[in-house]
Backbone atoms as SQL, in Angstrom:
CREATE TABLE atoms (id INTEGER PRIMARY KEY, chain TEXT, resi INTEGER, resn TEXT, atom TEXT, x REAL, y REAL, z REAL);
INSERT INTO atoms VALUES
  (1, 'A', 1, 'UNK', 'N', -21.676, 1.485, -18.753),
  (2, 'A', 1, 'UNK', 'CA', -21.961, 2.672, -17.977),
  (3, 'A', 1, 'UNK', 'C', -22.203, 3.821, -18.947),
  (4, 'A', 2, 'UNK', 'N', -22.790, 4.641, -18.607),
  (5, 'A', 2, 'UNK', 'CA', -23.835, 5.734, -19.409),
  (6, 'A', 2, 'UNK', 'C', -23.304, 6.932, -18.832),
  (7, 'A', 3, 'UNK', 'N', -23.448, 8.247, -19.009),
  (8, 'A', 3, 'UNK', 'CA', -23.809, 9.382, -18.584),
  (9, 'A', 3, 'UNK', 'C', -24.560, 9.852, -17.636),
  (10, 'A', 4, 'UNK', 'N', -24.263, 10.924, -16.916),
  (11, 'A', 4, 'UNK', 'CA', -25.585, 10.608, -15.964),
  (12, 'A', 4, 'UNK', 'C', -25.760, 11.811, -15.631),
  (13, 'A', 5, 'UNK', 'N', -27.213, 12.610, -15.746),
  (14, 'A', 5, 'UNK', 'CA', -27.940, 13.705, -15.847),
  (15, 'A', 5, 'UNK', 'C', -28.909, 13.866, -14.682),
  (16, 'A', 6, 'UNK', 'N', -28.876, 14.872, -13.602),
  (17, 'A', 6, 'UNK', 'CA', -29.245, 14.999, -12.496),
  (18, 'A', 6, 'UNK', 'C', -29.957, 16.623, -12.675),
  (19, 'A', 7, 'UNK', 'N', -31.315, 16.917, -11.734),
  (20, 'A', 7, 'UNK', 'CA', -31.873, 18.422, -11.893),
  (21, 'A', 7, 'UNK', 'C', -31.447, 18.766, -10.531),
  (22, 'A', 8, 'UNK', 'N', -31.186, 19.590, -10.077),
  (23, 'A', 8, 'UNK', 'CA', -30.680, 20.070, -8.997),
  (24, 'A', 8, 'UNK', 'C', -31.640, 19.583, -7.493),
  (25, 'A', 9, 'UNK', 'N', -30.825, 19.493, -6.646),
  (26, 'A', 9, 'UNK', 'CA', -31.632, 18.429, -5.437),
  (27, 'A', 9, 'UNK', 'C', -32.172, 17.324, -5.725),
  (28, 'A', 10, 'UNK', 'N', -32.031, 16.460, -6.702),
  (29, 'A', 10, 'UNK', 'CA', -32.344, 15.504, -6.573),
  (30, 'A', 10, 'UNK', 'C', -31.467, 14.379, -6.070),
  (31, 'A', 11, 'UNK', 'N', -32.481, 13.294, -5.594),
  (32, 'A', 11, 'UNK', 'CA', -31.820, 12.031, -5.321),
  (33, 'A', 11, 'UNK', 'C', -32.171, 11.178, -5.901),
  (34, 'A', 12, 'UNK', 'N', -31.243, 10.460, -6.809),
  (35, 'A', 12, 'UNK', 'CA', -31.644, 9.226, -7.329),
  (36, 'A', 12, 'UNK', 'C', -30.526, 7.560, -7.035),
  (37, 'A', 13, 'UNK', 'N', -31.392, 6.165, -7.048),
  (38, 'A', 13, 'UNK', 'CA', -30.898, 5.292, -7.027),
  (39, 'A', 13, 'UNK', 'C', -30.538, 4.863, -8.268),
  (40, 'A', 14, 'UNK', 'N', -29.128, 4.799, -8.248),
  (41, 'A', 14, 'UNK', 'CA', -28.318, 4.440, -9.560),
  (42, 'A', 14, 'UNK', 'C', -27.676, 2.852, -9.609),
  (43, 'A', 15, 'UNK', 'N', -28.662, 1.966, -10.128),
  (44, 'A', 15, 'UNK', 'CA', -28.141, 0.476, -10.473),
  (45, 'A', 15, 'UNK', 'C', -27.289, -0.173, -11.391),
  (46, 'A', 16, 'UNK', 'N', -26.546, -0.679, -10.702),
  (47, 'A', 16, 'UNK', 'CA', -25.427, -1.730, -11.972),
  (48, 'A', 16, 'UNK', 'C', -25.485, -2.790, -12.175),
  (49, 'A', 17, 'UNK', 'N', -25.098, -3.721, -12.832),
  (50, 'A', 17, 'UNK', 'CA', -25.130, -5.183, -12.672),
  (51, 'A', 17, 'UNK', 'C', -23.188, -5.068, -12.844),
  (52, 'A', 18, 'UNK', 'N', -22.509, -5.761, -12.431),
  (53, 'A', 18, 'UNK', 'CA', -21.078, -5.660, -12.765),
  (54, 'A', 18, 'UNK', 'C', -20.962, -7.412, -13.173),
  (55, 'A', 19, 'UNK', 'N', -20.359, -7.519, -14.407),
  (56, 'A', 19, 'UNK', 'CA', -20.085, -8.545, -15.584),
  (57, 'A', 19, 'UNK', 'C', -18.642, -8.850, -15.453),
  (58, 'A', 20, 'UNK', 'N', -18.238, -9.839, -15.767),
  (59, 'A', 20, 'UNK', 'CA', -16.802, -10.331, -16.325),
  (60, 'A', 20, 'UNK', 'C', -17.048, -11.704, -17.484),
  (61, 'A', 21, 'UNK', 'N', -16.598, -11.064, -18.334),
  (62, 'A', 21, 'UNK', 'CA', -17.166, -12.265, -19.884),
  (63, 'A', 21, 'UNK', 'C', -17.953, -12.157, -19.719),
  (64, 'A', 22, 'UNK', 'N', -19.113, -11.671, -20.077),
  (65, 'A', 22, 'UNK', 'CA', -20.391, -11.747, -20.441),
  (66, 'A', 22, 'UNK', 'C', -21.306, -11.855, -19.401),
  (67, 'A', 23, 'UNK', 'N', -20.604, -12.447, -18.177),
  (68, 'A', 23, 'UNK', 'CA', -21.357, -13.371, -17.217),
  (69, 'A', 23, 'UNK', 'C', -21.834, -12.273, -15.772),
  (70, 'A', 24, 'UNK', 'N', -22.367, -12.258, -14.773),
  (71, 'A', 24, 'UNK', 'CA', -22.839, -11.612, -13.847),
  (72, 'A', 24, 'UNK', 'C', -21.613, -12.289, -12.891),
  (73, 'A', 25, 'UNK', 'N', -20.864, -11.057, -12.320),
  (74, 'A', 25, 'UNK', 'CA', -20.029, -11.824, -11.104),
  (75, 'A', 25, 'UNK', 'C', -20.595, -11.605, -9.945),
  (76, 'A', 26, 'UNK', 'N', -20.064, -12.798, -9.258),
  (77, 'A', 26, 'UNK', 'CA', -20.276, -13.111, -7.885),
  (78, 'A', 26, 'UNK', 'C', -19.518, -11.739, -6.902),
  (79, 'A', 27, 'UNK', 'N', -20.198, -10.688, -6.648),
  (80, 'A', 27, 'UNK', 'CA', -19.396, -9.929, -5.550),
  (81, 'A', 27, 'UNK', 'C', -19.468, -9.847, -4.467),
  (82, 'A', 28, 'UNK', 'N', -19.668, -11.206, -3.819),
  (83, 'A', 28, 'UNK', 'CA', -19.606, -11.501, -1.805),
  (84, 'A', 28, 'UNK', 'C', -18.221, -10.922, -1.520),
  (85, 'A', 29, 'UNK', 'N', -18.557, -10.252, -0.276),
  (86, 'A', 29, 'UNK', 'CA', -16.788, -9.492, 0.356),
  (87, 'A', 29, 'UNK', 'C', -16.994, -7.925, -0.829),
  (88, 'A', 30, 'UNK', 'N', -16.883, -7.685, -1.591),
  (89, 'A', 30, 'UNK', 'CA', -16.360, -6.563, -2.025),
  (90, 'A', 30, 'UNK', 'C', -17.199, -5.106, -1.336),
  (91, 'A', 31, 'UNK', 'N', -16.628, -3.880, -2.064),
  (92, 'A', 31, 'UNK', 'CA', -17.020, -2.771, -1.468),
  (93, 'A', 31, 'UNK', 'C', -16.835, -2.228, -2.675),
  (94, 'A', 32, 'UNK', 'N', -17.993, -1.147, -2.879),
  (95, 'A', 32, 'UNK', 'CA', -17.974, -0.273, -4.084),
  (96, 'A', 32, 'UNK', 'C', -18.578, 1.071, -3.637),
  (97, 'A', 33, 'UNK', 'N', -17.793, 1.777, -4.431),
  (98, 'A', 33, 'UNK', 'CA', -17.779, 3.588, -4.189),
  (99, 'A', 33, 'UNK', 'C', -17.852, 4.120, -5.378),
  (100, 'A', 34, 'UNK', 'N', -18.843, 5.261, -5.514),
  (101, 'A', 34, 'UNK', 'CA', -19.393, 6.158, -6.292),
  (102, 'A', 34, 'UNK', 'C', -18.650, 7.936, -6.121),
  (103, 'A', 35, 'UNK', 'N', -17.796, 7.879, -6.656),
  (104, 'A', 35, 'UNK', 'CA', -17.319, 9.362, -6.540),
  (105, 'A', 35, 'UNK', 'C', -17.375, 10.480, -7.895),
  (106, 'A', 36, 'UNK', 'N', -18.110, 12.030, -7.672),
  (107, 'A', 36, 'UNK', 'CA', -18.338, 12.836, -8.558),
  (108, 'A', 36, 'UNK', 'C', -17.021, 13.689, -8.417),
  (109, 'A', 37, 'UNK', 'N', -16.300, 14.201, -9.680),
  (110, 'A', 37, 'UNK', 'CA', -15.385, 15.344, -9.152),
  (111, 'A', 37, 'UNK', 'C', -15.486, 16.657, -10.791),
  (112, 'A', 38, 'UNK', 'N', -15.371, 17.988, -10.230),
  (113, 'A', 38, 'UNK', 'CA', -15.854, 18.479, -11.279),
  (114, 'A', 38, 'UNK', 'C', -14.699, 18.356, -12.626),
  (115, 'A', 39, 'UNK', 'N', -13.625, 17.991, -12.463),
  (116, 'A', 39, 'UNK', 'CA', -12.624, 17.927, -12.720),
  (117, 'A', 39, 'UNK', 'C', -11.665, 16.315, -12.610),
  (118, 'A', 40, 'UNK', 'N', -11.227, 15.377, -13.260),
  (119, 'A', 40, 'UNK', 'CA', -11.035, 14.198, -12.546),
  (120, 'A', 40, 'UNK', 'C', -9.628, 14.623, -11.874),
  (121, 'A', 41, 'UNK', 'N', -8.791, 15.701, -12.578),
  (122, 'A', 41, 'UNK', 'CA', -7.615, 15.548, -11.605),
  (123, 'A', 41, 'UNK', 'C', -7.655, 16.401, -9.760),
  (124, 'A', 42, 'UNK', 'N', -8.985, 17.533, -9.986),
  (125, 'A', 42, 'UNK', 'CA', -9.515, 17.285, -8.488),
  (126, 'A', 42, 'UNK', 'C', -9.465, 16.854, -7.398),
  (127, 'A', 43, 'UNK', 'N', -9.277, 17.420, -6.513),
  (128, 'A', 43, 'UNK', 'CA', -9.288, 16.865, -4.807),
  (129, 'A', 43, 'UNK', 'C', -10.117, 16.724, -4.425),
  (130, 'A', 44, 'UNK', 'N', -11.349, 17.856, -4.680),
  (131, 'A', 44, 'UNK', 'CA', -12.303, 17.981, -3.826),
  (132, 'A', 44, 'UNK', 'C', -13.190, 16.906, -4.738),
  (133, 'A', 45, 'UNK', 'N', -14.292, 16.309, -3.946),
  (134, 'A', 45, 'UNK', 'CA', -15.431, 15.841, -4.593),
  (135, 'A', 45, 'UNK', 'C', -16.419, 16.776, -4.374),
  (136, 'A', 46, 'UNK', 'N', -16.989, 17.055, -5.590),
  (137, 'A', 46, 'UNK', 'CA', -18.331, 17.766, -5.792),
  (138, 'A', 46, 'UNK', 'C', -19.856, 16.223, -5.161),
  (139, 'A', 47, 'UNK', 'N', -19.476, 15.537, -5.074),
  (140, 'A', 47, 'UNK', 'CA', -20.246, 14.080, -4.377),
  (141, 'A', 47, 'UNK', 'C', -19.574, 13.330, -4.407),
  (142, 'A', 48, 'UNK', 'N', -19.783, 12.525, -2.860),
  (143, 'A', 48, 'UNK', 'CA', -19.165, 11.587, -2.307),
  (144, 'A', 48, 'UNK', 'C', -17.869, 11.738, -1.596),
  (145, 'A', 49, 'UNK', 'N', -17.634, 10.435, -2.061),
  (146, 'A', 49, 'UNK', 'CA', -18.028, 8.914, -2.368),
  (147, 'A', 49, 'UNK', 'C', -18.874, 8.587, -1.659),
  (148, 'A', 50, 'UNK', 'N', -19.781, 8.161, -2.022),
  (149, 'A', 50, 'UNK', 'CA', -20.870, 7.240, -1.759),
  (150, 'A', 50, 'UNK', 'C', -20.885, 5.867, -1.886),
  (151, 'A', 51, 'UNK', 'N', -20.967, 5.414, -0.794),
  (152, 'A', 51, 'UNK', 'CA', -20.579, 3.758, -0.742),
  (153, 'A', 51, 'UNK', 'C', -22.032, 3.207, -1.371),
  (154, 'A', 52, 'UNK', 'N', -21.838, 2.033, -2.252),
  (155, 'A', 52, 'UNK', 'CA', -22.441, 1.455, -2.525),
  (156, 'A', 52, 'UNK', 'C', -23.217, 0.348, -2.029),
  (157, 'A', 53, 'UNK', 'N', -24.346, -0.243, -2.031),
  (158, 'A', 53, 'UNK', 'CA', -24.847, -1.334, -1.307),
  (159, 'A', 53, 'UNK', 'C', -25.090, -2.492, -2.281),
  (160, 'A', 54, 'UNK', 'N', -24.875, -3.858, -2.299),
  (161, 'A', 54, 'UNK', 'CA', -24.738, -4.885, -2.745),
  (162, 'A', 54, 'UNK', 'C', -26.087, -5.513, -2.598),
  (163, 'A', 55, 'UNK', 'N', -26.527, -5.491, -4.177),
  (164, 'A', 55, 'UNK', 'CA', -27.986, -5.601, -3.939),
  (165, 'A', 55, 'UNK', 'C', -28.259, -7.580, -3.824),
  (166, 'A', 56, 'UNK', 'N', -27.655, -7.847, -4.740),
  (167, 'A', 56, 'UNK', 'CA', -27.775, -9.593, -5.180),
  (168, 'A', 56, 'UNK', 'C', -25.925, -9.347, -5.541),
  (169, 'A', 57, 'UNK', 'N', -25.455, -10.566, -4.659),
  (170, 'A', 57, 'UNK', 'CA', -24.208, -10.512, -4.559),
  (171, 'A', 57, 'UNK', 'C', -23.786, -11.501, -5.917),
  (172, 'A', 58, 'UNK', 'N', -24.937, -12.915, -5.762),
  (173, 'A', 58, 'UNK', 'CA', -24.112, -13.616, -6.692),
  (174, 'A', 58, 'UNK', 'C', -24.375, -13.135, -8.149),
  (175, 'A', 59, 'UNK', 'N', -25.365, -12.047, -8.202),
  (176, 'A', 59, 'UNK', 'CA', -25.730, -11.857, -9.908),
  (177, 'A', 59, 'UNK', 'C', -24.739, -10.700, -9.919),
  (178, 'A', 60, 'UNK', 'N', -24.138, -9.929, -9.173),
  (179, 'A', 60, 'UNK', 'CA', -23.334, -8.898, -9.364),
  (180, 'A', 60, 'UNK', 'C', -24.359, -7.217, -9.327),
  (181, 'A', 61, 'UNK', 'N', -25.371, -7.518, -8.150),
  (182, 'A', 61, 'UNK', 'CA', -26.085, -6.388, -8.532),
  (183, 'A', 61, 'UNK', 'C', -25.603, -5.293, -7.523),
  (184, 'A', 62, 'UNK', 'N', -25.303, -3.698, -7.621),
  (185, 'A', 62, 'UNK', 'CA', -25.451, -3.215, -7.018),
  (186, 'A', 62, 'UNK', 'C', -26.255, -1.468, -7.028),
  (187, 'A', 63, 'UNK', 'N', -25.791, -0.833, -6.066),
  (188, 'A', 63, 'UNK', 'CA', -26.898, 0.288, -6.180),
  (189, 'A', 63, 'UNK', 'C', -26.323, 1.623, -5.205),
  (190, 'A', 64, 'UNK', 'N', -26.137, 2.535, -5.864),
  (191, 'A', 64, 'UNK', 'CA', -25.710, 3.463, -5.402),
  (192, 'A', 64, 'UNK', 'C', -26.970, 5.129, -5.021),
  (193, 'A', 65, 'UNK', 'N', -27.050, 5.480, -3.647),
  (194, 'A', 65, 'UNK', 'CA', -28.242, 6.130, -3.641),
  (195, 'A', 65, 'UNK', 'C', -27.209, 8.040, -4.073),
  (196, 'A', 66, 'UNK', 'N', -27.583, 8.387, -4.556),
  (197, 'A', 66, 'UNK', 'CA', -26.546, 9.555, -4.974),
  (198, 'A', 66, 'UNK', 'C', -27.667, 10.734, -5.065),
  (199, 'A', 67, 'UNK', 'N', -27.528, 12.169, -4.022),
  (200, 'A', 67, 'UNK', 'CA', -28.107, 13.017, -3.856),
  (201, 'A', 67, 'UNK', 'C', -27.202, 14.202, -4.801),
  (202, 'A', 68, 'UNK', 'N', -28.091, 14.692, -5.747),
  (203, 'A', 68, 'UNK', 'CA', -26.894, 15.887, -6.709),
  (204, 'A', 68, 'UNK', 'C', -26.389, 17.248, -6.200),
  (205, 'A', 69, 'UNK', 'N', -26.906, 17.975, -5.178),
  (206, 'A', 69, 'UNK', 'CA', -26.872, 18.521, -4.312),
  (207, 'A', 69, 'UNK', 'C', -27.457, 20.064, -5.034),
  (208, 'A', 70, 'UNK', 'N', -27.481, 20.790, -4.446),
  (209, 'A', 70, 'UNK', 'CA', -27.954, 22.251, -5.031),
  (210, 'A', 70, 'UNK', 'C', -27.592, 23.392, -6.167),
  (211, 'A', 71, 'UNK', 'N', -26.462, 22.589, -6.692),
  (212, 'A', 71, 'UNK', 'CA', -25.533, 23.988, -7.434),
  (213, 'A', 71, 'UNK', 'C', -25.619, 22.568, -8.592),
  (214, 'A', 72, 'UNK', 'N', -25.581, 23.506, -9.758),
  (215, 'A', 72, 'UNK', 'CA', -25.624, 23.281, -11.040),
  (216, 'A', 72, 'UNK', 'C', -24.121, 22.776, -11.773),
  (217, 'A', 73, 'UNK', 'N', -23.609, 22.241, -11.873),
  (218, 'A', 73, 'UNK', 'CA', -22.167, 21.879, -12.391),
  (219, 'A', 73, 'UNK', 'C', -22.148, 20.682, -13.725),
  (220, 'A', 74, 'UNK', 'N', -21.294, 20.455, -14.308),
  (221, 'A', 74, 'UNK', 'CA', -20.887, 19.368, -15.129),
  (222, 'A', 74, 'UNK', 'C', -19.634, 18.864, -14.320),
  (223, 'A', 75, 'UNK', 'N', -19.444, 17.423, -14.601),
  (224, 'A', 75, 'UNK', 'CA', -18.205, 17.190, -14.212),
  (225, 'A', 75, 'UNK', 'C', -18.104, 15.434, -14.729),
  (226, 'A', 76, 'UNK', 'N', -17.632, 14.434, -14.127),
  (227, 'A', 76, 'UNK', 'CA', -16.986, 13.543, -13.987),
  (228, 'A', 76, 'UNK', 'C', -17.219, 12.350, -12.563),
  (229, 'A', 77, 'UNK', 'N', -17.725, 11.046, -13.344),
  (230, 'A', 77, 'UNK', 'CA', -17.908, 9.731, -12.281),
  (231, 'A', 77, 'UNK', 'C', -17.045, 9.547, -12.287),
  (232, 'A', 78, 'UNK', 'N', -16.936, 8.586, -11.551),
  (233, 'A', 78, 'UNK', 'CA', -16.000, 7.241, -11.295),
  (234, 'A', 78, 'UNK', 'C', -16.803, 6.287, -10.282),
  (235, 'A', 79, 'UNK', 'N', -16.523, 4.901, -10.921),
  (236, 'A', 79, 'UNK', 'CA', -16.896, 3.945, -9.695),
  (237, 'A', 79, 'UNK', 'C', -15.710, 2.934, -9.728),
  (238, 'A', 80, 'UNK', 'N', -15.469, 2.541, -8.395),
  (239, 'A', 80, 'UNK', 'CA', -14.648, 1.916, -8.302),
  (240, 'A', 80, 'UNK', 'C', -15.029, 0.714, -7.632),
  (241, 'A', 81, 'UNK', 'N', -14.373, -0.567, -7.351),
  (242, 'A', 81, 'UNK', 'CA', -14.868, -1.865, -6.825),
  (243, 'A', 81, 'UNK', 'C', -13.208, -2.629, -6.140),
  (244, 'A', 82, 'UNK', 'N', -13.749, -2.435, -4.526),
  (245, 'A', 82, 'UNK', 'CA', -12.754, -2.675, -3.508),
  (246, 'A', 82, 'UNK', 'C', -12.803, -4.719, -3.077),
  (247, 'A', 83, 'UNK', 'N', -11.769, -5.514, -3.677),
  (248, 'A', 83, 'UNK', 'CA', -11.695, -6.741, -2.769),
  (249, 'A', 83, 'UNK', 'C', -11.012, -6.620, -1.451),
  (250, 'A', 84, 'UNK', 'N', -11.605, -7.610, -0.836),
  (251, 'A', 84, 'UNK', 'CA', -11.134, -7.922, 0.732),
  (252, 'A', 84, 'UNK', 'C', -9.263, -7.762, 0.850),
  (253, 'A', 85, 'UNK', 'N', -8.891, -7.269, 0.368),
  (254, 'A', 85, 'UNK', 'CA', -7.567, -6.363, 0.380),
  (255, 'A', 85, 'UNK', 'C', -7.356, -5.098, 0.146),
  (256, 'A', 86, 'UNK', 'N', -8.423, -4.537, 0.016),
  (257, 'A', 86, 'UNK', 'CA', -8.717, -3.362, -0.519),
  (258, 'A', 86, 'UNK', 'C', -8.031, -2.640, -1.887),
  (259, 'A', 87, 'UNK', 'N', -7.862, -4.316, -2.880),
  (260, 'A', 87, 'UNK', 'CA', -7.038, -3.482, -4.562),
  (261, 'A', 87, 'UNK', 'C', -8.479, -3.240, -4.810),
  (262, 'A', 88, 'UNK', 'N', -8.324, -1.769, -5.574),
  (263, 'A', 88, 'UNK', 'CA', -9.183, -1.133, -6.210),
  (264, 'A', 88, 'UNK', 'C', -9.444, -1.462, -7.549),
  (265, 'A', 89, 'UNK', 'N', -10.840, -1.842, -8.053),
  (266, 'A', 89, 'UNK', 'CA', -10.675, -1.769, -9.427),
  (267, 'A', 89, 'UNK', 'C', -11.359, -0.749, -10.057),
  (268, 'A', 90, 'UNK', 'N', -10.913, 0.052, -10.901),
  (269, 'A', 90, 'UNK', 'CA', -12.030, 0.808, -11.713),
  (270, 'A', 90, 'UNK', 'C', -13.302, 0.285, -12.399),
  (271, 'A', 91, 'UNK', 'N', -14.236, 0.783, -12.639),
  (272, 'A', 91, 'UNK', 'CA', -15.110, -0.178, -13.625),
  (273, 'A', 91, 'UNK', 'C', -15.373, 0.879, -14.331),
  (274, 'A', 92, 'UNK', 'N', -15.407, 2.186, -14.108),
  (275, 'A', 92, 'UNK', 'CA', -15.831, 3.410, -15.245),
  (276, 'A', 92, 'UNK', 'C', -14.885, 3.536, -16.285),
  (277, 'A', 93, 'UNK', 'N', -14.791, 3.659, -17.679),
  (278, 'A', 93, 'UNK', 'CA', -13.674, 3.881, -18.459),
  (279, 'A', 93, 'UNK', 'C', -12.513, 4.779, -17.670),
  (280, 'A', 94, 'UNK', 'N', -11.515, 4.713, -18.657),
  (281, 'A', 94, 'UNK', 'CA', -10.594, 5.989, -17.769),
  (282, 'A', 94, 'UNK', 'C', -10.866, 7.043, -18.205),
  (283, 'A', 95, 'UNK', 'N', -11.101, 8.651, -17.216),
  (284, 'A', 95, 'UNK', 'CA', -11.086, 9.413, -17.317),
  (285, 'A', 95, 'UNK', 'C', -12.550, 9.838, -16.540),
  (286, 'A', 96, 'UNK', 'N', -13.233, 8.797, -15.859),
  (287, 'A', 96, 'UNK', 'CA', -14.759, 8.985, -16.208),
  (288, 'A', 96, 'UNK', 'C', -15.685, 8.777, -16.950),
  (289, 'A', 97, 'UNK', 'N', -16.846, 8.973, -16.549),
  (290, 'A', 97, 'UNK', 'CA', -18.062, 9.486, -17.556),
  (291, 'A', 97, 'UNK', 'C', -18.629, 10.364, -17.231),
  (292, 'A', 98, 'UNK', 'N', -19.292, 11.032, -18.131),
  (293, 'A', 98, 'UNK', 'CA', -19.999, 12.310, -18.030),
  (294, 'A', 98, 'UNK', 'C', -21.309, 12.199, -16.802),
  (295, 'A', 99, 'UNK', 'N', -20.592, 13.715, -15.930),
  (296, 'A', 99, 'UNK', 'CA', -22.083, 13.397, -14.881),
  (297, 'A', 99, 'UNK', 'C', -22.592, 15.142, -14.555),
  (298, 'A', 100, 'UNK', 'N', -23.450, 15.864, -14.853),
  (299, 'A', 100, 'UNK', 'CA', -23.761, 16.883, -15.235),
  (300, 'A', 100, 'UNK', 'C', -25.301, 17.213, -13.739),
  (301, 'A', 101, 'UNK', 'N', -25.479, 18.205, -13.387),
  (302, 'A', 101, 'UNK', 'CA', -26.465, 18.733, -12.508),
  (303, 'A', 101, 'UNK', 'C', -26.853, 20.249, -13.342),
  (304, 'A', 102, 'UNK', 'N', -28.583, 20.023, -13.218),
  (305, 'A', 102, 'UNK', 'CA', -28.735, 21.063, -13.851),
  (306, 'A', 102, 'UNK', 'C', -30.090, 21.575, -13.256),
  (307, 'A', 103, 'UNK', 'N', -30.264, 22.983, -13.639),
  (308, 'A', 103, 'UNK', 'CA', -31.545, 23.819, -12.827),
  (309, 'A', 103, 'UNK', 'C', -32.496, 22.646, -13.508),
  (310, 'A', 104, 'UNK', 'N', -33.780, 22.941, -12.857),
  (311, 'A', 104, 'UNK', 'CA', -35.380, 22.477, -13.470),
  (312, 'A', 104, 'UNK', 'C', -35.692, 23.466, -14.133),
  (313, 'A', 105, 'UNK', 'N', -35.863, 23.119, -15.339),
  (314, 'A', 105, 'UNK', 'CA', -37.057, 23.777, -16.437),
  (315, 'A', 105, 'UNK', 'C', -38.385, 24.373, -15.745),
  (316, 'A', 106, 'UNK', 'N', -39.393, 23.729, -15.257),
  (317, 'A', 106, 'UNK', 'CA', -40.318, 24.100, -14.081),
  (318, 'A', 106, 'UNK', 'C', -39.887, 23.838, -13.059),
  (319, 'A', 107, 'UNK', 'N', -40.717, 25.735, -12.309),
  (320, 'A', 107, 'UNK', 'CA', -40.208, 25.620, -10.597),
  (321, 'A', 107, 'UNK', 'C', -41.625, 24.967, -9.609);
């Protein structure tokens, strides 16, 4: 997982493949959520969560559609990945990764 750089109002589709050993896992049954916060110890989300959609279950593909919304901020991902018990797993390092919204250069 990368950084992720947004111009203000935009929407973009953000794809993963999710791995265990090397390999593409099988994620039939699970649920995955995309949450922005400007801050990780934060309440509020600056975006989301945004549920994710399961693109190819057995290669582990999925895809998150994430709108950045109007105001300019830096802050903090997280994605997380829910089994049919709902234990959560993280998949973003801890703390996040960098996720930033910014004006357009041209209007």
């Amino acid at each position: 997982m990368k950084a992720m750089s947004f111009v203000k109002g935009e929407t973009k589709t953000i794809s993963i493949q999710i791995k265990e050993n090397g390999s593409p896992k099988d994620v039939t049954g699970m649920a995955f959520k995309l949450g922005v916060k400007e801050r990780i110890t934060d309440a509020a989300y600056k975006i989301g969560p945004v549920t994710g959609t399961i693109d190819d279950a057995l290669n582990g593909k999925v895809s998150f559609s994430v709108a950045a919304g109007n105001a300019a901020f830096a802050g903090v991902y997280e994605i997380a990945m829910y089994d049919a018990q709902s234990k959560k797993t993280v998949l973003t390092p801890a703390g996040g990764m960098g996720f930033k919204v910014v004006e357009s250069i041209i209007d």
